[in-house]
Residue frames as a rotation matrix with the C-alpha (Angstrom) as fourth column:
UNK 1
0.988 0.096 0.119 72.40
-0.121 0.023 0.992 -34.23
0.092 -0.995 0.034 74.46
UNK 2
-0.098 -0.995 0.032 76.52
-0.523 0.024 -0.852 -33.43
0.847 -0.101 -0.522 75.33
UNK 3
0.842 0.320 -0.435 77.49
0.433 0.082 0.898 -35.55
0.323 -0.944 -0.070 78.33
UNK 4
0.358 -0.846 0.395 80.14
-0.536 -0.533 -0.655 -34.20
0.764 0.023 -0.644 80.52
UNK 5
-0.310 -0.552 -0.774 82.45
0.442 0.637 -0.631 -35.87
0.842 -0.538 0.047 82.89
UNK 6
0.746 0.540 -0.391 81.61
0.478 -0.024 0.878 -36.84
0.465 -0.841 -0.276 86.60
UNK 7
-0.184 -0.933 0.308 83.49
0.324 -0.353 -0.878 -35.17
0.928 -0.062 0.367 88.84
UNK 8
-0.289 0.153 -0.945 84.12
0.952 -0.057 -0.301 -34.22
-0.100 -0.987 -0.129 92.75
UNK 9
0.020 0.150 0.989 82.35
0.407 -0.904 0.129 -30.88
0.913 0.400 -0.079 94.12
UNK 10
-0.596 -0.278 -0.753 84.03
0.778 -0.434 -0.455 -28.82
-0.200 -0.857 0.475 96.72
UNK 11
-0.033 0.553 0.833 81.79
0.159 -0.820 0.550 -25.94
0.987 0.151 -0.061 97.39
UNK 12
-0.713 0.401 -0.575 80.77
0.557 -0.174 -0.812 -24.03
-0.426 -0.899 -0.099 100.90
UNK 13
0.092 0.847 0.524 77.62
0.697 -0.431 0.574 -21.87
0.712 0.312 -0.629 100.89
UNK 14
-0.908 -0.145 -0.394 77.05
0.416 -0.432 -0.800 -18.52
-0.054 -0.890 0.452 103.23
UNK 15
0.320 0.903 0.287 73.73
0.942 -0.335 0.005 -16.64
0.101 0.269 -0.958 103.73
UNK 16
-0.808 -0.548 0.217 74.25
0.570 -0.820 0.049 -12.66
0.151 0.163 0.975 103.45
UNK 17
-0.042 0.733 -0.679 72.29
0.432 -0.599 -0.674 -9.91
-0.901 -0.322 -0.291 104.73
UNK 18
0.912 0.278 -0.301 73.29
-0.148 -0.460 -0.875 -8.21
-0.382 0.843 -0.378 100.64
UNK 19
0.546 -0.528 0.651 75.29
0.714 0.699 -0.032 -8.72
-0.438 0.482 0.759 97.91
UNK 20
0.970 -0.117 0.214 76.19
0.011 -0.854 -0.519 -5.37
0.243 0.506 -0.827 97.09
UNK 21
0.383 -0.758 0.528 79.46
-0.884 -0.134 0.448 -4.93
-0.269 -0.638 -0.722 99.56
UNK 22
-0.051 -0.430 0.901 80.61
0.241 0.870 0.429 -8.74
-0.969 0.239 0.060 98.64
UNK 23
0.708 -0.098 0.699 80.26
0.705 0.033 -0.709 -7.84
0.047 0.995 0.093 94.60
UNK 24
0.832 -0.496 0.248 82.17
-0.422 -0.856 -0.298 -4.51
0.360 0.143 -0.922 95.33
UNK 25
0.665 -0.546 0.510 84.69
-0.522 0.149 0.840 -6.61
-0.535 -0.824 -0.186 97.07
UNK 26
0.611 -0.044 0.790 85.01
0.568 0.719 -0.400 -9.04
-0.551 0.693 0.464 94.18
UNK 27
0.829 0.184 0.528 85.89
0.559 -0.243 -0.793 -5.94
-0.018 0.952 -0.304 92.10
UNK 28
0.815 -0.494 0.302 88.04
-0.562 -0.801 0.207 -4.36
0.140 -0.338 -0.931 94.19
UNK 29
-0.035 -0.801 0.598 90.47
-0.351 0.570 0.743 -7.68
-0.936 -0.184 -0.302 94.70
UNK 30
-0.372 -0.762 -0.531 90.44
-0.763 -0.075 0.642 -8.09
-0.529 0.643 -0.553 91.13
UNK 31
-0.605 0.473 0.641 88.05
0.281 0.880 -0.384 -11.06
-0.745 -0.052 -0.665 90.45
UNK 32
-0.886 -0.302 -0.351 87.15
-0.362 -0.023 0.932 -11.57
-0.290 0.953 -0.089 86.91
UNK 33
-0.042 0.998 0.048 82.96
-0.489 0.022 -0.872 -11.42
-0.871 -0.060 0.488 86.20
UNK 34
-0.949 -0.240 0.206 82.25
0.017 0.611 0.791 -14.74
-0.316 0.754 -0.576 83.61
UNK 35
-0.710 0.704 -0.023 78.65
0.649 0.667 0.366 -14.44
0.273 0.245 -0.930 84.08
UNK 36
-0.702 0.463 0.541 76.11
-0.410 -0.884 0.223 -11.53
0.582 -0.065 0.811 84.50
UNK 37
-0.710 0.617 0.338 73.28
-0.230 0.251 -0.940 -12.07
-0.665 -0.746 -0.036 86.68
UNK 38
-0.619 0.348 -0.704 71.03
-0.607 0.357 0.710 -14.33
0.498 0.867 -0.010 84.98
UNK 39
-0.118 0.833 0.541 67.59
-0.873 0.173 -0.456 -15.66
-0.473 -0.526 0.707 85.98
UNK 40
-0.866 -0.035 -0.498 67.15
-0.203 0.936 0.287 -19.23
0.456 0.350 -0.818 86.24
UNK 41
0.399 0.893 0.209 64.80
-0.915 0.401 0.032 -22.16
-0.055 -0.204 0.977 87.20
UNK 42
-0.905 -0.422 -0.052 65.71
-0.406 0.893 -0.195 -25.09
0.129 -0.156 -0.979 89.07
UNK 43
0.645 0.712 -0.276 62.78
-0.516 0.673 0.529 -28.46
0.563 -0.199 0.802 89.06
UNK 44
-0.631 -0.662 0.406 64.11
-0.776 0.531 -0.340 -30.75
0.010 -0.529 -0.848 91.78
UNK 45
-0.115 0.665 -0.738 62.82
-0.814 0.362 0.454 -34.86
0.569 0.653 0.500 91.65
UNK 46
-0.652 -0.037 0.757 62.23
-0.521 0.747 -0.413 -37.61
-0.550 -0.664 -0.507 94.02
UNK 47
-0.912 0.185 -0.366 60.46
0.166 0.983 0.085 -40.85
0.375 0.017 -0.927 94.02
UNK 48
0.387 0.922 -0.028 56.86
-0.046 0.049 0.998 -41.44
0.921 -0.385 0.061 95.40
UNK 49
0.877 0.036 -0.479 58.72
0.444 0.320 0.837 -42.39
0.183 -0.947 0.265 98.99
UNK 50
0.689 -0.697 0.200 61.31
-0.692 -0.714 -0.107 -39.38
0.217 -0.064 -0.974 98.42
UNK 51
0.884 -0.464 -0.056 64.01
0.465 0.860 0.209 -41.72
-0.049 -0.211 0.976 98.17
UNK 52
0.209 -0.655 0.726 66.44
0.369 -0.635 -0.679 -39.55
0.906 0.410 0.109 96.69
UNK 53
0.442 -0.061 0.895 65.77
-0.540 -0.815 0.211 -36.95
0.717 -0.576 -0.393 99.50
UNK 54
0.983 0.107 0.152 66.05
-0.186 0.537 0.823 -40.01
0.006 -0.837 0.548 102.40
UNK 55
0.660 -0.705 -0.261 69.34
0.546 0.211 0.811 -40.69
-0.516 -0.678 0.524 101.44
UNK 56
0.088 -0.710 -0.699 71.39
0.135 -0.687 0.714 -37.27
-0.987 -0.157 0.035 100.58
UNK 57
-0.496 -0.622 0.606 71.04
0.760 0.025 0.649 -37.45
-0.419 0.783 0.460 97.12
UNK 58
-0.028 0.598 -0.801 69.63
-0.272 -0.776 -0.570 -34.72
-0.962 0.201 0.184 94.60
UNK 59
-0.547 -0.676 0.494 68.58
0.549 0.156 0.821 -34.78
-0.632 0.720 0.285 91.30
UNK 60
0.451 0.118 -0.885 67.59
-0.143 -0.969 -0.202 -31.18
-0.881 0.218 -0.420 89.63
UNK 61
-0.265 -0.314 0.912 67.34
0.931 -0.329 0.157 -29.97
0.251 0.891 0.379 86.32
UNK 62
-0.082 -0.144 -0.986 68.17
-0.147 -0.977 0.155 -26.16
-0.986 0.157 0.059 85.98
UNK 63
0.222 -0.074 0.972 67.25
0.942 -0.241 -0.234 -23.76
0.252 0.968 0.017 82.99
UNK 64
-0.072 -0.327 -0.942 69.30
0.365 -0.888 0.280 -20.46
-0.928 -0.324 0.183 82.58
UNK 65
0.544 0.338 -0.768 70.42
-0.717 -0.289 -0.634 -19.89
-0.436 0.896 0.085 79.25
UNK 66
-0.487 -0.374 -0.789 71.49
-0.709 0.698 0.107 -23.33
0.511 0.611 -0.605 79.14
UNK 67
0.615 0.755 -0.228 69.41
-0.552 0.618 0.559 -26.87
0.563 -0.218 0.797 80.25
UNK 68
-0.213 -0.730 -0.649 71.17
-0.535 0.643 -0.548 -29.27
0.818 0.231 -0.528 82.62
UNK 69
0.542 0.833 -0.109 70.51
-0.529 0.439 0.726 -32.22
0.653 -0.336 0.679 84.42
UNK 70
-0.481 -0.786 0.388 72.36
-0.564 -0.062 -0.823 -32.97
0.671 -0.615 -0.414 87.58
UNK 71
0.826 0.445 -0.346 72.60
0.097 0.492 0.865 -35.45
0.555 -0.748 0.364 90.40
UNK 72
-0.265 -0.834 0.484 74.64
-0.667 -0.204 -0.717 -35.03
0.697 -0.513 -0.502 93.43
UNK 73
0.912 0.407 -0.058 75.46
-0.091 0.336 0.937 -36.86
0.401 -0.849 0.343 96.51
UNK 74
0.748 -0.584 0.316 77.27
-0.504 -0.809 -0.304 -36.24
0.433 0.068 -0.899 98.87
UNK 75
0.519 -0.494 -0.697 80.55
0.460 0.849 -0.259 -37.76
0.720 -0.186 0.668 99.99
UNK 76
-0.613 -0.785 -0.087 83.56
0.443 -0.251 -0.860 -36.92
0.654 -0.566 0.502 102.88
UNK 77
-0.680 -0.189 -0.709 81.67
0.597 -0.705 -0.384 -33.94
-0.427 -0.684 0.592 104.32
UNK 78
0.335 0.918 -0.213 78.67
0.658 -0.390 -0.644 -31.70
-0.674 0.075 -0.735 103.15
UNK 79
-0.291 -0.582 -0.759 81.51
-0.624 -0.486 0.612 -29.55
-0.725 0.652 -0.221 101.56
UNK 80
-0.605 -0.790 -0.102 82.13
-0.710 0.476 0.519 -32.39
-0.361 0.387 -0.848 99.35
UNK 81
0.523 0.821 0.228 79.83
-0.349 0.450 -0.822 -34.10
-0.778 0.350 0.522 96.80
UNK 82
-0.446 0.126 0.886 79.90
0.816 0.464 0.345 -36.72
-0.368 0.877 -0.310 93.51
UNK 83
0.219 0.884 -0.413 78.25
-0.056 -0.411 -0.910 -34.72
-0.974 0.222 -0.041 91.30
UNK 84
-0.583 -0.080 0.809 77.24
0.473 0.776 0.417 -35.82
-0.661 0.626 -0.414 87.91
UNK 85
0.036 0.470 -0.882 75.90
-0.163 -0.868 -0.469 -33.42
-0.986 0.161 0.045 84.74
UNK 86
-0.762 -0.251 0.597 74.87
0.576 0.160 0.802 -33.48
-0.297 0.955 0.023 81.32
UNK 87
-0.470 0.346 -0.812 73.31
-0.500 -0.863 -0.078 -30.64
-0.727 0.369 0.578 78.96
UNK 88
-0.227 0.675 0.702 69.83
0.929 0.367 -0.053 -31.36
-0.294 0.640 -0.710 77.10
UNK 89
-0.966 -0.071 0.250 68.07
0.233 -0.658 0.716 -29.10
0.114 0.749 0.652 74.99
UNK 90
0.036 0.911 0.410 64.21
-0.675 -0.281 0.683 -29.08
0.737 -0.302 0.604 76.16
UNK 91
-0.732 -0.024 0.681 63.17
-0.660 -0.223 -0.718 -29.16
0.168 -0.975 0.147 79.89
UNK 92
-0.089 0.985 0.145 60.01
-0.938 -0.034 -0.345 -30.32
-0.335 -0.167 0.927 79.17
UNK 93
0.271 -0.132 -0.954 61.13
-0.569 0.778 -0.269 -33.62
0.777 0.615 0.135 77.30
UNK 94
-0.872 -0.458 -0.176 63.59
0.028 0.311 -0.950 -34.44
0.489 -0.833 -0.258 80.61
UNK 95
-0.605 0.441 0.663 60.76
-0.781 -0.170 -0.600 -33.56
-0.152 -0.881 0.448 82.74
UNK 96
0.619 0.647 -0.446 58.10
-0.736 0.676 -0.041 -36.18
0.275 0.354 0.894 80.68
UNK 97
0.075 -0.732 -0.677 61.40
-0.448 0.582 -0.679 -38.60
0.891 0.354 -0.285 80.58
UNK 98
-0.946 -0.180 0.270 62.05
-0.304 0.202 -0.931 -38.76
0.113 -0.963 -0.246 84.67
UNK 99
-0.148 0.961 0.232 58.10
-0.985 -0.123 -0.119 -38.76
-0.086 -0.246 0.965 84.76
UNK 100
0.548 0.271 -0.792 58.21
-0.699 0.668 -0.255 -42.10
0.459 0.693 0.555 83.19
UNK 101
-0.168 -0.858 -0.485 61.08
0.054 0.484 -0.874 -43.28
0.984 -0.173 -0.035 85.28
UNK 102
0.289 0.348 -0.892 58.92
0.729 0.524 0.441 -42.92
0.620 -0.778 -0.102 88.16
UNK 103
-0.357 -0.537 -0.764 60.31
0.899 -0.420 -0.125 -39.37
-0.254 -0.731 0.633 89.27
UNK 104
0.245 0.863 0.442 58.17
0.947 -0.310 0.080 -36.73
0.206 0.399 -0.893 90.01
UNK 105
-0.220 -0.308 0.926 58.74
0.301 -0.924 -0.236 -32.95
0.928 0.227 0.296 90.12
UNK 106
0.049 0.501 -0.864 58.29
0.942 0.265 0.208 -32.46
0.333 -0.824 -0.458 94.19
UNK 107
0.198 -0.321 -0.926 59.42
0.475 -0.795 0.377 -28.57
-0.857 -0.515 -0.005 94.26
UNK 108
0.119 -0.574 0.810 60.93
0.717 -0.514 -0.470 -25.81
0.686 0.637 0.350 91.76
UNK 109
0.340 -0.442 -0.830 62.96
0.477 -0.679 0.558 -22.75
-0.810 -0.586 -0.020 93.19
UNK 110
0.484 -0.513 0.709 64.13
0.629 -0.360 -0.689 -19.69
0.608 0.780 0.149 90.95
UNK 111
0.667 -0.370 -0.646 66.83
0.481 -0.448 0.753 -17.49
-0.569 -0.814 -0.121 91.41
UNK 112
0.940 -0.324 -0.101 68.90
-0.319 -0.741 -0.590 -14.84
0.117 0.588 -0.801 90.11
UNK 113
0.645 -0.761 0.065 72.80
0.488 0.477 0.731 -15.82
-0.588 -0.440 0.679 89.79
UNK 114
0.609 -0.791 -0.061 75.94
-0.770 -0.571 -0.285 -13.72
0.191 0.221 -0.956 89.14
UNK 115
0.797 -0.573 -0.190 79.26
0.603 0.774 0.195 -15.97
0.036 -0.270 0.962 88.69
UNK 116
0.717 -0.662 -0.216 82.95
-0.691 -0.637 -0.342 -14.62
0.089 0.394 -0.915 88.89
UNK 117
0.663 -0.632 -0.400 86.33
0.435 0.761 -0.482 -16.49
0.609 0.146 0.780 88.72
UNK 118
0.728 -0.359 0.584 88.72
-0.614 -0.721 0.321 -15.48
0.306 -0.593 -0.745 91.52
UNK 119
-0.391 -0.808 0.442 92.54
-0.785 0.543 0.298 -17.68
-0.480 -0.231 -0.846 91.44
UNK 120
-0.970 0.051 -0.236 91.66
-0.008 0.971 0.240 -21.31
0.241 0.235 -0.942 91.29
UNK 121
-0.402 0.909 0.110 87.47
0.809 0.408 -0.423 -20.95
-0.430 -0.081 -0.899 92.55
UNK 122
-0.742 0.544 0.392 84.20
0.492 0.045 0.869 -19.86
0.455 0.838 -0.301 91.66
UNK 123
-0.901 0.047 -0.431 82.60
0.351 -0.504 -0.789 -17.56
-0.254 -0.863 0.438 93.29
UNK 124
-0.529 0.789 0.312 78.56
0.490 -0.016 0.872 -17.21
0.693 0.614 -0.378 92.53
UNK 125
-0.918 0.373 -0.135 76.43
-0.057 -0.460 -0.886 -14.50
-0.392 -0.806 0.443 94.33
UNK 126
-0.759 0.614 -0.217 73.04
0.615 0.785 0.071 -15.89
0.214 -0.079 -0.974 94.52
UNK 127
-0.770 0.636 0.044 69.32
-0.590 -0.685 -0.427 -13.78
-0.242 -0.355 0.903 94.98
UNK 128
-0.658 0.680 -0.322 66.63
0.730 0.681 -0.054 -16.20
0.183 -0.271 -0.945 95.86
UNK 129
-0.161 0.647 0.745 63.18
0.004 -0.755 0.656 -14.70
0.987 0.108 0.119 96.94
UNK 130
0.876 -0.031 -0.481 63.87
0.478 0.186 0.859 -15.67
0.063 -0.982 0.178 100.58
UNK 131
0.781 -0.539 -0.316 67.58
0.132 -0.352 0.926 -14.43
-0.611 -0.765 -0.204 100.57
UNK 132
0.713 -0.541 -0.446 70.74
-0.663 -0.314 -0.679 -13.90
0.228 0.780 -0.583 99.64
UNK 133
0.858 0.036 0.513 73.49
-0.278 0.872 0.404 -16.12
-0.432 -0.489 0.758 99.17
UNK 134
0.192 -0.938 -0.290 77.17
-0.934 -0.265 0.240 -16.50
-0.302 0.224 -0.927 98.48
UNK 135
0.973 0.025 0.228 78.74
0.037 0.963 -0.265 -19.86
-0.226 0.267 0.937 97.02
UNK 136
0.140 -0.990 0.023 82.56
-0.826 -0.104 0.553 -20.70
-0.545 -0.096 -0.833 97.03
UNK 137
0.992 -0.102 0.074 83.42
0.123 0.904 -0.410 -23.59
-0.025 0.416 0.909 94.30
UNK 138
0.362 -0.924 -0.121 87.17
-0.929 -0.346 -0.133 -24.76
0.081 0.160 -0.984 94.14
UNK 139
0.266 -0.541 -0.797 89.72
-0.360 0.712 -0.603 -27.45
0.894 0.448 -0.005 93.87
UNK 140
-0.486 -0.517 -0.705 90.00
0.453 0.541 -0.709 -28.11
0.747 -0.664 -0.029 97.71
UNK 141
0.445 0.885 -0.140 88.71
0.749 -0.282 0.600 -26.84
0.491 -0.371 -0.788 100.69
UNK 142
-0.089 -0.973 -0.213 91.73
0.959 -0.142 0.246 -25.07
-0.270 -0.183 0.945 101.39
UNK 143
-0.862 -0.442 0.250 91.52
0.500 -0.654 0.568 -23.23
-0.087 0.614 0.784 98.48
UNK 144
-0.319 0.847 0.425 88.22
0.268 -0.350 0.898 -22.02
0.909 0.400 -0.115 99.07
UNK 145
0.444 0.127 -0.887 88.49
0.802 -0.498 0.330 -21.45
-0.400 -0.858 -0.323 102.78
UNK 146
-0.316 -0.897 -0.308 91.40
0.818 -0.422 0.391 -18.62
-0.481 -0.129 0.867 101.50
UNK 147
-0.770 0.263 0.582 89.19
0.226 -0.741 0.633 -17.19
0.597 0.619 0.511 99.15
UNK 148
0.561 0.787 -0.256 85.72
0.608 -0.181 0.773 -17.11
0.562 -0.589 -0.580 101.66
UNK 149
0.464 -0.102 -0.880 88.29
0.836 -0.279 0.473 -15.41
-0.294 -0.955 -0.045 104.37
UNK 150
-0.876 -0.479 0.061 90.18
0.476 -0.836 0.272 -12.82
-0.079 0.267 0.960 101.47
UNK 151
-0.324 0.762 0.561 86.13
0.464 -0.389 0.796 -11.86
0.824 0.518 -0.227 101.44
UNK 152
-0.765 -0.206 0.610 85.82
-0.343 -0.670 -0.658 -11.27
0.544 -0.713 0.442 104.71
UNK 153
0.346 0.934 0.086 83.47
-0.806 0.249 0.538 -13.51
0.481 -0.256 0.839 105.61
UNK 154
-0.251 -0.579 0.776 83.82
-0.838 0.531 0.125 -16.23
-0.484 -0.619 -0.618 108.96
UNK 155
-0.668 0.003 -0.744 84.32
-0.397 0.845 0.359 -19.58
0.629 0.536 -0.563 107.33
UNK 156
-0.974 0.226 -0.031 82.55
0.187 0.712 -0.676 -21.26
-0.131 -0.664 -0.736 110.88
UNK 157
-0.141 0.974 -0.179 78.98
-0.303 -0.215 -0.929 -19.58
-0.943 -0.076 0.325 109.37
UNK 158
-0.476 0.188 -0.859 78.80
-0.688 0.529 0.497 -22.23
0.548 0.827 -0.122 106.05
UNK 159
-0.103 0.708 0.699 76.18
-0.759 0.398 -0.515 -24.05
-0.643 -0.584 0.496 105.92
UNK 160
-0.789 -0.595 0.156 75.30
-0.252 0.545 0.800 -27.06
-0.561 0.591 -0.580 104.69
UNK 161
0.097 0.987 0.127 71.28
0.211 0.105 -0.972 -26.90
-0.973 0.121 -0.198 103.92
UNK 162
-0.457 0.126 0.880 70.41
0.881 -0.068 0.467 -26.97
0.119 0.990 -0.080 100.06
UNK 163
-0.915 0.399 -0.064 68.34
-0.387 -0.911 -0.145 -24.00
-0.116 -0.108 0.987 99.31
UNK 164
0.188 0.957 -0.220 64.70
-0.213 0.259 0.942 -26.38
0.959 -0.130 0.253 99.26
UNK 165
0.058 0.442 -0.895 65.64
0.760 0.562 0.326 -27.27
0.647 -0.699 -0.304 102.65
UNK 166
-0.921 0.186 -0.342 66.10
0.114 -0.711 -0.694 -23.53
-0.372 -0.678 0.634 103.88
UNK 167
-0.677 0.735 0.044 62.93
-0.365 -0.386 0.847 -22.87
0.639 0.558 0.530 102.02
UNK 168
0.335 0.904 -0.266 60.48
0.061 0.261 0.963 -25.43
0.940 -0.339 0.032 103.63
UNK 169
-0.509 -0.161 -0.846 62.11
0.860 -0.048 -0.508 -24.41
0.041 -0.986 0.163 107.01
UNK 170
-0.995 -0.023 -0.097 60.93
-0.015 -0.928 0.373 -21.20
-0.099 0.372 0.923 106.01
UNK 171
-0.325 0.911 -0.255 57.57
0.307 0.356 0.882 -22.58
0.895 0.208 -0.395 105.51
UNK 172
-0.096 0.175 -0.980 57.30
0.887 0.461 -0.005 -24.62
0.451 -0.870 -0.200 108.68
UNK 173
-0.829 -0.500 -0.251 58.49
0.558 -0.767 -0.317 -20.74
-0.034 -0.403 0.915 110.20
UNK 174
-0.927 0.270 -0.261 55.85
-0.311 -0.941 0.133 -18.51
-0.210 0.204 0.956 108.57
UNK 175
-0.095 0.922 0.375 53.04
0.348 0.383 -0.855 -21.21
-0.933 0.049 -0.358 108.11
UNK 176
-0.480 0.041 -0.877 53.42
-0.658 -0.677 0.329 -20.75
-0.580 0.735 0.352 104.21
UNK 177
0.335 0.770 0.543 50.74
-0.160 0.614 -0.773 -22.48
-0.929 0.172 0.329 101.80
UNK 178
0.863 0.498 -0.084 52.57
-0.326 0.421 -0.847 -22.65
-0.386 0.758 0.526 98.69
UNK 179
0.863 -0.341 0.372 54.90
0.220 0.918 0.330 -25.04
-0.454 -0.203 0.867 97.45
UNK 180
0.377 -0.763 0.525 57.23
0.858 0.074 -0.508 -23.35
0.349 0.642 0.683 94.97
UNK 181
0.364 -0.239 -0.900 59.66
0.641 -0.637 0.428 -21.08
-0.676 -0.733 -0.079 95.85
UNK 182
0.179 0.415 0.892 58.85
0.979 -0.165 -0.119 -18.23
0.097 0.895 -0.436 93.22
UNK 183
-0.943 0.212 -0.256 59.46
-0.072 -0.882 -0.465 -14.24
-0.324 -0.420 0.848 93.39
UNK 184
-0.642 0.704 0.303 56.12
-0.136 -0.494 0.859 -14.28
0.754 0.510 0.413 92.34
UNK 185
0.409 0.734 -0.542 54.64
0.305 0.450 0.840 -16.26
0.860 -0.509 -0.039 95.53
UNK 186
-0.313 -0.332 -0.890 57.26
0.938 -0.257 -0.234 -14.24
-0.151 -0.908 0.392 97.82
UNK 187
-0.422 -0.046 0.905 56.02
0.639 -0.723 0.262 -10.98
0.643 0.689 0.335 96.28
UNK 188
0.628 0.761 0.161 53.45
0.136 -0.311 0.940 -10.28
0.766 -0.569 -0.300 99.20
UNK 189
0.648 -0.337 -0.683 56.22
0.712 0.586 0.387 -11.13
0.269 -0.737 0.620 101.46
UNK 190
0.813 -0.310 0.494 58.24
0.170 -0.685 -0.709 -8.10
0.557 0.660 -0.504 102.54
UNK 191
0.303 -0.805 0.509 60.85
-0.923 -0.381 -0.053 -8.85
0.237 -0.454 -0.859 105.13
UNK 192
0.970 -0.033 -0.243 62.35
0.083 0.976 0.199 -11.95
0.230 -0.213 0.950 105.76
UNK 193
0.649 -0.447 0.615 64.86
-0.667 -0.723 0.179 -11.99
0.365 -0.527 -0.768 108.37
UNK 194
-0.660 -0.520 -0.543 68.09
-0.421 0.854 -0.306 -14.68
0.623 0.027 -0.782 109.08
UNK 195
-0.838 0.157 0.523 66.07
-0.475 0.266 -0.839 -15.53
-0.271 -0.951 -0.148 112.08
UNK 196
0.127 0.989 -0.077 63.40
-0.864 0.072 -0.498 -16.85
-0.487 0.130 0.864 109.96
UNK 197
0.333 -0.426 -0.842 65.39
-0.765 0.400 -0.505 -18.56
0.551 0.812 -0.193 108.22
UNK 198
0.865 -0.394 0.312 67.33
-0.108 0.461 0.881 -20.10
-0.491 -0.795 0.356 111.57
UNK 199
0.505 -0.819 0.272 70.66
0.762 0.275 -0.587 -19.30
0.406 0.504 0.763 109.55
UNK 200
0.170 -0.575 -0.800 73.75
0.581 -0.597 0.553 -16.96
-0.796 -0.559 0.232 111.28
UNK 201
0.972 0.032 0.234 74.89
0.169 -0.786 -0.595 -14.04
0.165 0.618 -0.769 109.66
UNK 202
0.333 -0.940 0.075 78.47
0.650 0.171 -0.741 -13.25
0.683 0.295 0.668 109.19
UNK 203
0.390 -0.075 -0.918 79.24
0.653 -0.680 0.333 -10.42
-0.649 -0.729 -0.217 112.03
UNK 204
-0.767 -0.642 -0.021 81.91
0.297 -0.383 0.875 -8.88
-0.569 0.664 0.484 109.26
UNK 205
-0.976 -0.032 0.214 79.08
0.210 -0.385 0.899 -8.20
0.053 0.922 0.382 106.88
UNK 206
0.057 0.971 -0.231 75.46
0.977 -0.101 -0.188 -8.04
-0.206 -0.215 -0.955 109.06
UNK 207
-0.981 -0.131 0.144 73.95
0.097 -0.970 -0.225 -4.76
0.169 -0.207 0.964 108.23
UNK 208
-0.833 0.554 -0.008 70.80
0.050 0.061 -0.997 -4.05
-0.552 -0.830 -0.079 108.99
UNK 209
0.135 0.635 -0.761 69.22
-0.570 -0.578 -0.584 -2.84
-0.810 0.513 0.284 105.91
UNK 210
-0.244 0.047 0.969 67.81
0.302 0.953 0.030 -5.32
-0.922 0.300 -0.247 103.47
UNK 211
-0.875 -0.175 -0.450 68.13
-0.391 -0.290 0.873 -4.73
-0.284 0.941 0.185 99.50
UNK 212
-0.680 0.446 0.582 65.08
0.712 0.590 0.381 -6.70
-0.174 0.673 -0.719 98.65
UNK 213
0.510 0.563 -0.650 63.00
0.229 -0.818 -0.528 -3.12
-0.829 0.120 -0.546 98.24
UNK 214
-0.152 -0.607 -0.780 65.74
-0.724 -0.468 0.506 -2.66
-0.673 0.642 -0.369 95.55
UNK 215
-0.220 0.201 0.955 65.09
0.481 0.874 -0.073 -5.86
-0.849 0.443 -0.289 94.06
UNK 216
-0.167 0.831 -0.531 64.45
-0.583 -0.517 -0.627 -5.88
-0.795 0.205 0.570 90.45
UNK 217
0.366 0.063 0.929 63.28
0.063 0.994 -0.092 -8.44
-0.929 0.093 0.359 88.23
């Protein structure tokens, strides 16, 4: 088990009608691809009386093609989080471990993630089975408004919802019966529109035509 040092996380988040036009953008201003698109799995944990959730905090273990266990909470501003990480080596050990500690698996979510490196931030284009989804990491919020606005994209449509709490809005929305948010359990599911979601779309990048027919796993 490696730990790594706590540290502050500036991030913003956007929803996207596709990711195509924002990846071609990436490529076209020069922005430097560290990470291929790479299917993960995120477990997320609370308490019996969701404590965690009650007050703002998270703690989620992700597997990609590396294991890591992560709490966050947030500080200043939704932008603007503690967040705290260290790399294990089996999922299933952590998961037995938290079990024991009284914390119980209350959700998983997968998703597909692409990273690039663009100046000073991070720039991660996201493909949930509900949507799509942009991420801006960086050293300030400054420095990550400059890069969200060299994308074309209005800064005043970041949000601050995790991606379980657009999900069970999403439920609540469609009257959905099952708990994980899987491409297998959205498979049946063919359109899902911002408006389901109750998230804005950039104006600069709404098109009408959704990629998830293109999807492929």
């Amino acid at each position: 088990m490696q730990k790594q040092e706590d540290e502050i996380e500036i991030e913003a988040k956007f929803y996207l009608p596709q990711l195509s036009e924002i990846r071609e953008r990436l490529l076209g201003m020069g922005a430097i691809l560290i990470s291929e698109r790479t299917f993960e799995i995120n477990w997320r944990f609370d308490s019996s009386t969701h404590a965690l959730t009650s007050a703002g905090k998270v703690l989620r273990l992700r597997e990609d093609n590396r294991i890591r266990l992560t709490y966050k909470s947030a500080i200043i501003s939704p932008e603007t989080r503690k967040e705290i990480e260290i790399e294990v080596d089996n999922s299933q050990r952590v998961i037995g471990l938290l079990g024991a500690l009284g914390y119980q698996v209350v959700a998983t979510y997968e998703k597909y993630r692409e990273t690039f490196s663009w100046k000073s931030t991070e720039i991660v284009l996201d493909e949930l089975p509900f949507g799509f989804f942009l991420e801006v990491e960086g050293p300030s919020i400054e420095k990550i408004r400059k890069t969200v606005e060299d994308l074309g994209i209005d800064w005043n449509m970041r949000i601050s919802l995790s991606y379980l709490e657009i999900f069970e809005r999403l439920k609540r929305k469609l009257q959905l019966s099952f708990a994980d948010a899987s491409f297998e359990n959205f498979a049946e599911i063919e359109h899902i529109h911002a408006d389901d979601l109750d998230l804005q779309v950039s104006p600069e990048l709404h098109r009408p035509r959704s990629e998830f027919d293109e999807r492929s796993d």
